[in-house]
C-alpha positions in Angstrom: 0.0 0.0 0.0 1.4 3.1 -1.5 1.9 6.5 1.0 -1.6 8.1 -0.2 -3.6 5.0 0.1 -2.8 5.2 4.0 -3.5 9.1 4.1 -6.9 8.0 2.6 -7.8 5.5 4.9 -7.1 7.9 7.8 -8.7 10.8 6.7 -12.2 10.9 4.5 -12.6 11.3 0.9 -14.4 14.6 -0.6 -18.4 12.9 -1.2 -18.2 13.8 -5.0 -14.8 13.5 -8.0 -14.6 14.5 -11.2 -12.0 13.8 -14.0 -8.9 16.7 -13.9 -8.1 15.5 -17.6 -4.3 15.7 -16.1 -2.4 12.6 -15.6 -0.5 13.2 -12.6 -3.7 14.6 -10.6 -6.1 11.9 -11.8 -9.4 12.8 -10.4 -10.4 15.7 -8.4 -12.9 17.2 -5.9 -15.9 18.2 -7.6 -15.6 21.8 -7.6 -12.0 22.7 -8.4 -10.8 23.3 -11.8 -7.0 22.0 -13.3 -5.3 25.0 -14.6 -2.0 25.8 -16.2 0.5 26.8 -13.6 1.3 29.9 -16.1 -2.5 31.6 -15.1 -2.1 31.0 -11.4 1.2 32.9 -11.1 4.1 35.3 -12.6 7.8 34.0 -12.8 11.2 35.2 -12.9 9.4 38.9 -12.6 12.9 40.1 -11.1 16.3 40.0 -12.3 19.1 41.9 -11.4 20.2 44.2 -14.1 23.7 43.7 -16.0 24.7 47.5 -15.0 24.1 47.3 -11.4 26.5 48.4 -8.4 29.3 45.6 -7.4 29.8 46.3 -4.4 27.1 45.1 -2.4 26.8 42.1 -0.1 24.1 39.4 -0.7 22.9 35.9 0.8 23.3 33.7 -2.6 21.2 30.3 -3.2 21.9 28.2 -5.5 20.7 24.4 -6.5 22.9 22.6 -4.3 21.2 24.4 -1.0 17.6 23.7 -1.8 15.4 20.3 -1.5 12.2 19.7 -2.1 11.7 18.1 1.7 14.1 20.5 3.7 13.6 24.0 1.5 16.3 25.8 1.4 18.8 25.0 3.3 21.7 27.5 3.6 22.6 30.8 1.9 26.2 31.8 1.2 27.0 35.4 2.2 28.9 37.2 -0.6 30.0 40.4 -2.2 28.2 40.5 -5.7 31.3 41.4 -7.4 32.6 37.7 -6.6 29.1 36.1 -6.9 28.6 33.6 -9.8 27.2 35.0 -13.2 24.1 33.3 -12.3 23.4 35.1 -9.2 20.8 37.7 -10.7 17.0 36.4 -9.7 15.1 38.4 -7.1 13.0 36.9 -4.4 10.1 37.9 -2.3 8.3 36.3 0.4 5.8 34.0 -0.9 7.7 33.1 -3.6 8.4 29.5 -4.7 11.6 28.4 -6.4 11.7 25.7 -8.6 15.2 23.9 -10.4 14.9 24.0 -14.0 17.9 22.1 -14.5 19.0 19.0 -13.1 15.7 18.6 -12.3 15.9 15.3 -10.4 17.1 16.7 -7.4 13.9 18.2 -6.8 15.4 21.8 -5.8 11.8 23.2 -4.8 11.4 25.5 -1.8 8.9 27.8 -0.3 11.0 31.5 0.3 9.4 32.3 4.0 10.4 36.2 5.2 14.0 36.6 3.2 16.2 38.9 4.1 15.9 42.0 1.4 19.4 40.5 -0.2 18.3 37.5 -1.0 19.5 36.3 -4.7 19.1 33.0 -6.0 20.7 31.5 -8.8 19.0 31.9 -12.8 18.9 27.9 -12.9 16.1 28.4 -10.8 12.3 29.7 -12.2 10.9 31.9 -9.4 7.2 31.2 -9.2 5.5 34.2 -7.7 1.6 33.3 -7.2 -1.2 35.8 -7.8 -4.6 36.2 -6.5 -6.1 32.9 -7.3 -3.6 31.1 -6.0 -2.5 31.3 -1.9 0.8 31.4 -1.6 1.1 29.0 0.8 -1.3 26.2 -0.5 1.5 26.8 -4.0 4.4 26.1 -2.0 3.0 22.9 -1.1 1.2 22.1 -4.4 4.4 22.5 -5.9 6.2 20.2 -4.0 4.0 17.1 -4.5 5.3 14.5 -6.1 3.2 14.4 -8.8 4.3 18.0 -9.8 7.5 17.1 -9.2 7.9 13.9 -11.6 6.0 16.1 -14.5 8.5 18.7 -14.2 11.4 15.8 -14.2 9.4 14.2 -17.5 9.2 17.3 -19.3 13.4 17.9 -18.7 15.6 17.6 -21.6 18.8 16.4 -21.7 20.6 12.9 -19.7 23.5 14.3 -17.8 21.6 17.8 -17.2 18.1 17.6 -17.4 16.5 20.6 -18.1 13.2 22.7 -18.3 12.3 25.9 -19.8 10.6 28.0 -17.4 7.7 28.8 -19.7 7.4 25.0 -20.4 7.3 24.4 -16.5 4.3 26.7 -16.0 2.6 25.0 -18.7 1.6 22.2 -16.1 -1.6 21.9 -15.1 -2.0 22.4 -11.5 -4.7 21.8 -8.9 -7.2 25.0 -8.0 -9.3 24.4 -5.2 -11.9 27.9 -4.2 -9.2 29.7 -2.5 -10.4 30.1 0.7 -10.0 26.1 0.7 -6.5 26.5 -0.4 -6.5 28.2 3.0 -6.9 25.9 4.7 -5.6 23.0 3.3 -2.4 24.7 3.5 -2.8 25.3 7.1 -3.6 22.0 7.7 -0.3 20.9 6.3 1.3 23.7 8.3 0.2 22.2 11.4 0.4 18.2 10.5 4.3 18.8 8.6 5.3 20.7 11.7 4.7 17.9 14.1 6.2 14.8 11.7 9.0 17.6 11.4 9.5 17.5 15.3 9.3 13.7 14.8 12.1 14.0 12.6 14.1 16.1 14.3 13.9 14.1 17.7 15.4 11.0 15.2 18.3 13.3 14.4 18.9 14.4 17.7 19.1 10.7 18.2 21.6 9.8 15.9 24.0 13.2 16.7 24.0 11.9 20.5 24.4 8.1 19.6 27.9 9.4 17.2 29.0 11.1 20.3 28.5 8.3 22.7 29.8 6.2 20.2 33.2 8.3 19.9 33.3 8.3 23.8 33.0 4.8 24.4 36.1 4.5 21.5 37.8 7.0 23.1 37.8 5.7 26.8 38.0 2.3 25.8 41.3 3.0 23.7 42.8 5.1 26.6 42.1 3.7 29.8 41.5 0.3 28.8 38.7 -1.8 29.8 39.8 -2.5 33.9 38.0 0.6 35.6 41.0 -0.7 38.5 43.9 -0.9 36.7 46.8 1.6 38.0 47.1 4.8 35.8 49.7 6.5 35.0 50.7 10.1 33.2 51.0 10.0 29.8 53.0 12.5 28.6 50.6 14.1 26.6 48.5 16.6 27.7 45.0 15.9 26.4 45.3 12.7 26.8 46.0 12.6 30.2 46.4 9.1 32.2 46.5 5.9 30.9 47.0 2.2 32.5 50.5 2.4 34.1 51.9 -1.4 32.4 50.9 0.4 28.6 53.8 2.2 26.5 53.5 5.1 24.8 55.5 4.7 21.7 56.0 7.2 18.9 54.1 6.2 16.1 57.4 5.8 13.8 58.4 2.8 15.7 55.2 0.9 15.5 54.3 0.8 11.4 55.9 2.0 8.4 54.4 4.8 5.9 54.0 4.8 2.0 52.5 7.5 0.0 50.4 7.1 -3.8 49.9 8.8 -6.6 47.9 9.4 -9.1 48.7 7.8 -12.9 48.1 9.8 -16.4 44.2 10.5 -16.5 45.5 10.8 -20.6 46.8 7.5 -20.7 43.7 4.8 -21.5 45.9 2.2 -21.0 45.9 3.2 -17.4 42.7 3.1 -16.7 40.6 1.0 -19.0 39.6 -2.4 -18.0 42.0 -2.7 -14.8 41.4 -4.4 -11.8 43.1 -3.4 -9.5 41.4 -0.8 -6.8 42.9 2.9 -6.5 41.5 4.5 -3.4 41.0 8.1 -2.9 39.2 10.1 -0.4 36.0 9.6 -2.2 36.2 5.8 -1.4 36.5 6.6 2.5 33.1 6.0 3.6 33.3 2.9 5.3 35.5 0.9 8.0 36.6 -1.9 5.8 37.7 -1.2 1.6 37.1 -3.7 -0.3 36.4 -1.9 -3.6 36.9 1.4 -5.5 35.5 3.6 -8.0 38.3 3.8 -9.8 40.5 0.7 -11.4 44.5 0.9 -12.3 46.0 -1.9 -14.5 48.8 -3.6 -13.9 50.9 -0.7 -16.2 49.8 1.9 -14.8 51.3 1.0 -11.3 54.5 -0.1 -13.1 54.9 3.0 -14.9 53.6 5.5 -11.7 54.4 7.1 -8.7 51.7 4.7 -7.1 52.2 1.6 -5.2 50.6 -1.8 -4.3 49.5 -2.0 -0.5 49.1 -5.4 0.7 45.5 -6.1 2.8 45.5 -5.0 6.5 46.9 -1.3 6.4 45.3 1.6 7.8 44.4 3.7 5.1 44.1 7.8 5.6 43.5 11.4 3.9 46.1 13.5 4.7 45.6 15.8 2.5 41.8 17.0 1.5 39.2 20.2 2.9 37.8 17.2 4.8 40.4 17.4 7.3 38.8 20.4 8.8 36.5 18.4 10.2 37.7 14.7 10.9 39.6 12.0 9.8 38.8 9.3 7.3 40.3 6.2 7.8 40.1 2.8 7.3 41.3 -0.5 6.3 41.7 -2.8 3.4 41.3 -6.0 2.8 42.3 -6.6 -0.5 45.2 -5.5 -2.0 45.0 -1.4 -3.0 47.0 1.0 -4.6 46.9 4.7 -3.5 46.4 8.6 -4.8 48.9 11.0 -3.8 46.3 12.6 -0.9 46.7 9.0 0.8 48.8 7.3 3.4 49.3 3.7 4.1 50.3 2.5 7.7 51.5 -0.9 8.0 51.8 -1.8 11.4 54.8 -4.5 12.9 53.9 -6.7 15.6 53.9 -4.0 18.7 50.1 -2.6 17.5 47.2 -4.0 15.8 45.8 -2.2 13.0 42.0 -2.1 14.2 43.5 -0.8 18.1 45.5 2.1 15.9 42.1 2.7 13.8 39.9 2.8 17.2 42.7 5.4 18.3 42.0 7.5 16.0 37.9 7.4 15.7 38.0 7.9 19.4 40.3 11.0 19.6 39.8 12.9 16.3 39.6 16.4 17.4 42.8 16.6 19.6 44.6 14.2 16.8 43.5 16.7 14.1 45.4 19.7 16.0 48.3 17.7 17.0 49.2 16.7 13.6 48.8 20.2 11.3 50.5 23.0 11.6 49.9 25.4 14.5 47.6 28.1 13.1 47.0 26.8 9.8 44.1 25.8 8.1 44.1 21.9 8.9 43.9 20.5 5.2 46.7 18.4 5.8 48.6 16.0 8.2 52.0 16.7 8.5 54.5 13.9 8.0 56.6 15.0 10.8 54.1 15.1 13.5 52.1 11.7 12.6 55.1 9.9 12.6 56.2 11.4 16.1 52.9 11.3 17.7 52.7 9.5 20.8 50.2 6.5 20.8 49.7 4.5 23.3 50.2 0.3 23.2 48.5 -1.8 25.4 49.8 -5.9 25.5 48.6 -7.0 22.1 46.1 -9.6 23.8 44.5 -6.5 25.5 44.0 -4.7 22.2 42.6 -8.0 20.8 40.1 -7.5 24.3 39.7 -3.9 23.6 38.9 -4.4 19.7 36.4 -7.3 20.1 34.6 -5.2 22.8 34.5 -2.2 20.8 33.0 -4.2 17.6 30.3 -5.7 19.6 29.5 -2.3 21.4 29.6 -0.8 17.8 27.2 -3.2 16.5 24.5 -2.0 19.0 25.0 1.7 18.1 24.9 0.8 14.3 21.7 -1.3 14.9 20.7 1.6 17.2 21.0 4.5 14.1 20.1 2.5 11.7 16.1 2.3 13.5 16.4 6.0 14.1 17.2 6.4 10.0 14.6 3.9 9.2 12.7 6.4 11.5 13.5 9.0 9.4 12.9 7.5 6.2 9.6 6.8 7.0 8.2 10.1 8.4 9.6 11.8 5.6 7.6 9.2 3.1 4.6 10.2 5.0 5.0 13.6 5.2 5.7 13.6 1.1 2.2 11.5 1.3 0.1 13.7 3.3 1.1 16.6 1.3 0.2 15.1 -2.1 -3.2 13.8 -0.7 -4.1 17.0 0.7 -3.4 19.4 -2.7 -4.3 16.8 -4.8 -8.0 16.6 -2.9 -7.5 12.8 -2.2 -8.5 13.6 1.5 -11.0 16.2 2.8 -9.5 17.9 5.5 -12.5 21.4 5.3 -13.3 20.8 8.6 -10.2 20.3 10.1 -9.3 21.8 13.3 -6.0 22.0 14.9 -6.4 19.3 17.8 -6.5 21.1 21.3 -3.2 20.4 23.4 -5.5 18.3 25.5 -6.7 16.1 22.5 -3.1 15.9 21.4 -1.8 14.7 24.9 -4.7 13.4 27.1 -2.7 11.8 29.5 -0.4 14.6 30.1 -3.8 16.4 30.4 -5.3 14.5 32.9 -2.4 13.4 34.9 
């Protein structure tokens, strides 16, 4: 059962439907007409002119800051002289922007009280309703799925699909009398905003589960798993104490390093039909590498500055914007070669490789600032201070301990998030359902009333 067919069995049908004529509404109330988009609204009614003064400061939008479930999401603050050559269409409030290109990534958002600065990019059509259609019933209406896949199967083009603006408002569009509009958009103001706390209280969940997560690593990597062993100073400031039989070895002396590289992109011969994985930071998204995006043959690593590493290293970026905000690391198991932004640390027989990963995971913040230059941007890890930084080494059977506990523990916090996004997932279905059900007239909500607080919580209410 598809997200609208639930919305219909919870709320109650309008008595009477008639044929819209239009695909992607199917039938609708008796009563409300389909019209084109284009006699419902203006768009793109202000542009910045060419001539205009440069230096002035505005909050830019563009495609990437936009989704049709989120709206928009950030604005970059810039001088218009340095803007992009697409920074030029006005806003208002009540507004709706819509992509026209790269339509599938359903860049649709409501603009809600913008500051007066407020410029968004020209791939976007800005769809300013007039009096026949309430502004807030459009920003919905345009945002239901339906809309949205007849603006995607009216795009042309594969890699960049794209609309013409006076295609777009060509689409047919529900009109309900507007007073209903009203309140069908109010309803959705009221039932979004509570699936949106939902939401929210699922994120929450998930931020607070990665920082429990990283403090179990951390405490579990630097006081061991005893709560009574002995302690002793460390010798390093943030760290603090750790069990008084461990070492604390510089990490020279407990693997060795090798760099990558990256091989002619020119050369074919490289690159087509190789086997052989070629990690980058875009492959760092999981614990354990397996496989790549990318594939070197064997004569490109013969006749490059990259190298084979055998299964079993620590991979890591040390060198990428990423590095501002944490460390990516993990480790192969298959035999990998490297780009030039990568390290390889193969560990001797003092450390295991998972104890030195766990290190890490736990204690990224203070490693980050330990290992890049003192006031510099951290974009890269410095050779010099890796290799001297100060780890500690616990017996190799206690790592083995410390490892298996931490993989178990993990396990819980990964089955743990992965509800909370299921959580997510579905909310966010629903909410995409309730909002096509209501604009589309598939439920009659003209006599809704927002639920008193006692209705919404009776046993808070009555306790």
């Amino acid at each position: 059962m598809d997200g609208n067919s639930l919305e219909r069995k919870r709320y109650a049908a309008y008595p009477e439907y008639t044929s819209s004529g239009v695909e992607w509404l199917g039938y609708i109330p008796k009563g409300w007409n389909a019209r084109q988009l284009k006699f419902l609204c203006t768009y793109n009614d202000e542009v910045l002119s060419e001539s205009v003064a440069m230096d002035f400061e505005i909050e830019y939008v563009d495609i990437g800051s936009v989704s049709a479930s989120e709206g928009i999401r950030r604005t970059e603050t810039m001088m218009f002289e340095k803007a992009p050559s697409r920074a030029r269409r006005i806003v208002r409030d009540g507004d709706v922007i819509i992509s026209t290109v790269r339509t599938y990534l359903e860049a649709i958002a409501p603009v809600e009280k913008p500051p007066e600065n407020l410029i968004a990019s020209t791939g976007f059509a800005v769809i300013r309703p007039n009096k026949y259609l309430h502004n807030r019933f459009a920003a919905y209406c345009l945002r239901a799925q339906g809309f949205i896949k007849e603006v995607v199967a009216r795009s042309v083009g594969v890699s960049y699909p794209a609309i013409n603006a006076s295609d777009l408002v060509n689409i047919k569009t529900p009109e309900p009398p507007f007073a209903e509009q009203a309140t069908i958009a109010n309803f959705l103001d009221h039932e979004t905003a509570k699936i949106d706390t939902l939401i929210e209280e699922q994120q929450s969940l998930i931020r607070l589960l990665k920082e429990k997560r990283q403090a179990v690593i951390s405490h579990a990597v630097t006081k061991g798993l005893n709560p009574d062993a002995p302690m002793k100073d460390s010798g390093v400031e943030w760290l603090g104490e750790v069990p008084e039989h461990w070492e604390m070895v510089p990490l020279k002396y407990l693997c060795s390093f090798s760099g990558g590289g990256t091989p002619s992109k020119d050369n074919l011969s490289y690159w087509s039909g190789g086997d052989i994985p070629w990690v980058s930071p875009k492959d760092m998204k999981s614990f354990r590498i397996s496989n790549t995006q990318d594939k070197l043959t064997e004569k490109a690593v013969e006749e490059s500055s990259t190298n084979f590493v055998d299964s079993g290293a620590l991979i890591m970026v040390v060198r990428s914007g990423i590095l501002q905000r944490t460390i990516p690391i993990a480790i192969n198991s298959v035999r990998v070669t490297l780009n030039q932004d990568m390290k390889a640390l193969k560990f001797n027989g003092r450390m295991k490789t998972e104890f030195a990963a766990n290190y890490i995971l736990g204690n990224v913040d203070s490693l980050l600032l330990e290992w890049s230059k003192e006031g510099a941007t951290v974009e890269s890890i410095e050779q010099e201070y890796l290799s001297a930084s100060l780890f500690p080494v616990p017996p190799c059977e206690e790592q083995d301990q410390i490892n298996n506990s931490l993989e178990e523990q993990m396990n819980t916090f990964a089955d743990l998030e992965e509800n909370s996004v299921e959580g997510i997932q579905y909310l966010q279905e629903r909410r995409t359902a309730l909002i096509s059900a209501a604009v589309t007239g598939k439920i009659d909500v003209r006599d809704w009333q927002p639920a008193t607080e006692q209705q919404e919580h009776p046993a808070e209410a009555t306790a």
